[in-house]
C-alpha positions as CSV (number, residue, x, y, z in Angstrom):
1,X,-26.2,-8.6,-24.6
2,X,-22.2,-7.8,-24.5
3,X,-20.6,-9.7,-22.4
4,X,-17.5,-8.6,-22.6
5,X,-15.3,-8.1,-19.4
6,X,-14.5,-4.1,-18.6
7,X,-11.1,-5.2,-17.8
8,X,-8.6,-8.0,-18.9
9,X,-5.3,-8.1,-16.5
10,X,-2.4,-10.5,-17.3
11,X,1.7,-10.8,-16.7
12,X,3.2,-10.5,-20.2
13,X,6.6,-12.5,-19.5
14,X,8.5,-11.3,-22.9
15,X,7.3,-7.7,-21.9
16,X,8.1,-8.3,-17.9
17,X,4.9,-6.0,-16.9
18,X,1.3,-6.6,-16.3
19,X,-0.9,-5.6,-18.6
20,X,-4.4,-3.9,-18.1
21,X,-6.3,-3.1,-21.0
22,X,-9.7,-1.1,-19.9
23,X,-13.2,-0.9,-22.1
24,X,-15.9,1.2,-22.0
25,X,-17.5,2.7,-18.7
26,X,-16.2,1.1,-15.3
27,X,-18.0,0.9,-12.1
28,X,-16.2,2.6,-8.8
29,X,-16.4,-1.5,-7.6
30,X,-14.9,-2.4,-11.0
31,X,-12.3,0.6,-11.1
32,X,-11.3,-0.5,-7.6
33,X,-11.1,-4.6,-8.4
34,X,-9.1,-4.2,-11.5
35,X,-6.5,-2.2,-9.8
36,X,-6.3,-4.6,-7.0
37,X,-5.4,-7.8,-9.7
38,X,-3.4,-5.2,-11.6
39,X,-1.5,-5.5,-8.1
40,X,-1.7,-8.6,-7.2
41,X,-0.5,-9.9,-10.4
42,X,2.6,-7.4,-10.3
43,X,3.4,-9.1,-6.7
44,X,2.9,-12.5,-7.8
45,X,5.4,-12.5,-10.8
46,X,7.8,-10.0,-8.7
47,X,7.3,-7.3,-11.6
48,X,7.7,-3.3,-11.3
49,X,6.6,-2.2,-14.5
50,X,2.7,-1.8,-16.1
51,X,1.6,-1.3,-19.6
52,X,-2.1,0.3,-19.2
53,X,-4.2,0.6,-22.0
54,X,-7.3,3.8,-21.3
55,X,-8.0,3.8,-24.6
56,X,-11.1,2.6,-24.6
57,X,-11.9,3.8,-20.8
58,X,-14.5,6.2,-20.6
59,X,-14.5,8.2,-16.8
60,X,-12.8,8.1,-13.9
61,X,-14.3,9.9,-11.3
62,X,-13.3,12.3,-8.8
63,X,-13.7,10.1,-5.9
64,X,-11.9,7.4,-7.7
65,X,-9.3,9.4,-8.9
66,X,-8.7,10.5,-4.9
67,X,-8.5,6.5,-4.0
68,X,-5.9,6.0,-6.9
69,X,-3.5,8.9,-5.7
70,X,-3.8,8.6,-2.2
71,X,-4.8,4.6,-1.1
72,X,-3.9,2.6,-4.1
73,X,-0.3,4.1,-5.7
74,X,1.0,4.6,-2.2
75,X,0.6,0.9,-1.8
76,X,1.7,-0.4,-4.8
77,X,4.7,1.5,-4.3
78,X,5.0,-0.1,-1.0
79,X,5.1,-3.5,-3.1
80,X,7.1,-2.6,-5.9
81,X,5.6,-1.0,-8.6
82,X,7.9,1.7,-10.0
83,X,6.5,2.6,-13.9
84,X,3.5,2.8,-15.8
85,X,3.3,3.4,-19.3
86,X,-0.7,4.6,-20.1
87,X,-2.3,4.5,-23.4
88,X,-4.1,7.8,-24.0
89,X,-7.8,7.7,-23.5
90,X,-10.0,8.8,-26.3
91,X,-12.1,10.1,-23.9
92,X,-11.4,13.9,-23.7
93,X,-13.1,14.2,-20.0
94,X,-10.9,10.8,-19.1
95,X,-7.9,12.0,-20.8
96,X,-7.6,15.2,-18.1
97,X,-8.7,12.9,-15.2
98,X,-5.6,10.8,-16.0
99,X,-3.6,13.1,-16.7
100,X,-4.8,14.9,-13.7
101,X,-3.6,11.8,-11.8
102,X,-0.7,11.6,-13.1
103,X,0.9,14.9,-12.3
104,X,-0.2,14.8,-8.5
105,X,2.0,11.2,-8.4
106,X,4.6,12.5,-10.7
107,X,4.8,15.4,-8.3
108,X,5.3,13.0,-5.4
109,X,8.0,11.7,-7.1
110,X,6.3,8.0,-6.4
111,X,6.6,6.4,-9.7
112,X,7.3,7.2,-13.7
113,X,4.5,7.8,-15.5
114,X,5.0,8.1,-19.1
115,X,1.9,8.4,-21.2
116,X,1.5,7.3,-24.9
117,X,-0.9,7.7,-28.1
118,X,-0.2,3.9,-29.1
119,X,0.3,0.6,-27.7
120,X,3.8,0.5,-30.1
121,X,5.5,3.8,-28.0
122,X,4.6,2.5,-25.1
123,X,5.9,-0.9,-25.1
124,X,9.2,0.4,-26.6
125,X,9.7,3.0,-23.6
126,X,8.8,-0.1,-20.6
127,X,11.4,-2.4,-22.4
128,X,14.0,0.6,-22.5
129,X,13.3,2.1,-19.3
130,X,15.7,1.7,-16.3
131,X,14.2,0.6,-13.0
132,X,15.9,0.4,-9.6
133,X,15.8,-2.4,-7.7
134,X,14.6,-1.3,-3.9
């Protein structure tokens, strides 16, 4: 049986960002819990940034999708976070739900969103990218 976790979530201190690398299929419960420890763990070490790896995340649904734009990034703006740099999912159907996502936030002019095809890109773009302190 694989036991491995759909989500790992940790502060990377050199970086200054949580992390969130996703794999496989996620529950709504398990979409929803990640994001929350995403946030937590942004408040906690006073970050503003996030390095999300998809690549490996299958779906995102529609109702999830509606949670992330209109409960969950409205409040972690609220508390600070200001960028996300995502990993591409290979997932062609996850791919346009993110990016899907993304424009409705960007439009909102909430956060930057910046996606990537590698870990590399994105990790170069959060430790060039200027934030403003609010």
């Amino acid at each position: 049986m694989d036991t491995k976790p759909v989500y790992d979530i940790f502060f990377n201190p050199e970086l200054k960002a949580v992390v969130m690398n996703w794999h496989g299929y996620s529950t709504s419960r398990q979409l929803k819990e990640g994001s929350e420890k995403m946030l937590k763990t942004l408040i906690e070490h006073k970050a503003n940034k996030v390095l999300a790896n998809l690549k490996e995340m299958i779906l995102i649904s529609m109702e999830d999708q509606n949670w992330i734009e209109h409960s969950f990034i409205p409040r972690g703006t609220e508390k600070g976070f200001k960028a996300i740099a995502i990993i591409k999912p290979k997932s062609y159907f996850n791919r346009v739900a993110v990016e899907n996502i993304a424009s409705k936030i960007e439009n909102r002019d909430l956060m930057i969103i910046k996606q990537f095809d590698n870990e590399g890109e994105a990790i170069a773009w959060l430790n060039q990218v200027e934030i403003e302190k609010s």
